[in-house]
N, C-alpha and C positions, 0 to 999 in steps of 0.2 A: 504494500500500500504506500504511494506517494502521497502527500498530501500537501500541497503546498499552496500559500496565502503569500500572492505577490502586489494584487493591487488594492489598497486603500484609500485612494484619491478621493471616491466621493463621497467618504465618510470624514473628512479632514486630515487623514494616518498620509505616510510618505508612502511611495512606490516599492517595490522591490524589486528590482530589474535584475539583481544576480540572481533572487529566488524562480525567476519563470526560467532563467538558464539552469540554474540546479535540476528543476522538472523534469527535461529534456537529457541532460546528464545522467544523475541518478538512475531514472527509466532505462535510458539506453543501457548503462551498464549490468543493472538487473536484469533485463531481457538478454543480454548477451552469454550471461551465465546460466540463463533456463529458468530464472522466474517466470510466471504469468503474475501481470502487472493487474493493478487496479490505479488509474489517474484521472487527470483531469476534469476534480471532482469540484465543483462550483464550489467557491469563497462562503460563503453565508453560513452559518453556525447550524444552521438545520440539516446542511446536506452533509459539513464534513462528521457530522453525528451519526447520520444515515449512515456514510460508510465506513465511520469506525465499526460501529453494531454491525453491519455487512459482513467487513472481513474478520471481523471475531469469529463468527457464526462459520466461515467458509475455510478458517485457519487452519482449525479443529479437525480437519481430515488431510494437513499435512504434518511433516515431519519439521519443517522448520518456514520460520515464518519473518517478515523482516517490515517494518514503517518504518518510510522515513520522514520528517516533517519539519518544515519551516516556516518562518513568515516573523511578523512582529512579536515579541514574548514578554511581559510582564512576573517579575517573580514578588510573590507574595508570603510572609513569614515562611520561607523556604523552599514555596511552591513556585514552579513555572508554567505560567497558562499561555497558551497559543491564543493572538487575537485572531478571531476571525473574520473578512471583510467586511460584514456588516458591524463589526463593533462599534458603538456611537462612544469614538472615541471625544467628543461635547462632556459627555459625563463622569472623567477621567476613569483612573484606576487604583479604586478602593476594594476591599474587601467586595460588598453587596454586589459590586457591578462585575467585577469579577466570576464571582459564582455564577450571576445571571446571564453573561453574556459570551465569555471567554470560555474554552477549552485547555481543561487542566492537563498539563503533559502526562500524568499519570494515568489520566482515562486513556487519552492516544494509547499508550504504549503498553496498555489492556488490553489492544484490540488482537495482541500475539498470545492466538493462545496454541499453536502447533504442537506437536507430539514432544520433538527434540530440542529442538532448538527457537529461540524467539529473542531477535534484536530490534530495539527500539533507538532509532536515531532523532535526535533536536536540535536541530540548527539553527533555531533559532534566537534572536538578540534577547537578551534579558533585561530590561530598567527595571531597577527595585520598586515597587508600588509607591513607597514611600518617599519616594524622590520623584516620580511622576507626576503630574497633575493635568 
């Protein structure tokens, strides 16, 4: 599972021009070695939801399983959450908006649940909550 958050322009967040190259990298490298991919999974918190639950459910009948994921990241009392492109980054990054709107890298990296093996990658940037606003 790829999952990458590269554009936030029209929620006021910055671009991520390296993360839509990572996409296309990651993917390719993964396919190259016999993965079957899951990508190009819409920015909005509902669907990269949908496809974490997806490749949980689909994981489960391999031996090894691998997400990789990027995009904006906020870390919160030691948690790292994935903004998703609809995050109304307007409402900064506190706790409450956090739970309700971001993606906890822990759930991501739940969605490996393979026989053998299960890597969770996050390349994503981290601003402390607490210095965010």
């Amino acid at each position: 599972l790829v999952l990458i958050v590269s554009d936030y322009a029209e929620l006021g967040g910055a671009r991520l021009q390296g993360a839509a190259h990572d996409e296309r990298r990651v993917a390719s490298m993964l396919a190259s070695h016999g993965f079957s991919l899951t990508q190009g999974v819409a920015a909005d918190r509902k669907s990269l939801q949908h496809a974490i639950r997806s490749f949980r459910q689909r994981s489960r009948a391999y031996d090894v399983a691998i997400v990789y994921s990027t995009g904006h990241g906020v870390e919160h009392a030691q948690n790292p959450f994935l903004l998703p492109g609809d995050y109304p980054f307007k409402d900064g990054h506190g706790p409450a908006s956090l739970r309700k709107h971001a993606l906890p890298v822990a759930g991501i990296a739940s969605a490996c649940a393979a026989g053998k093996l299960n890597l969770a990658f996050f390349a994503g940037c981290r601003s402390l909550a607490s210095t965010v606003r």
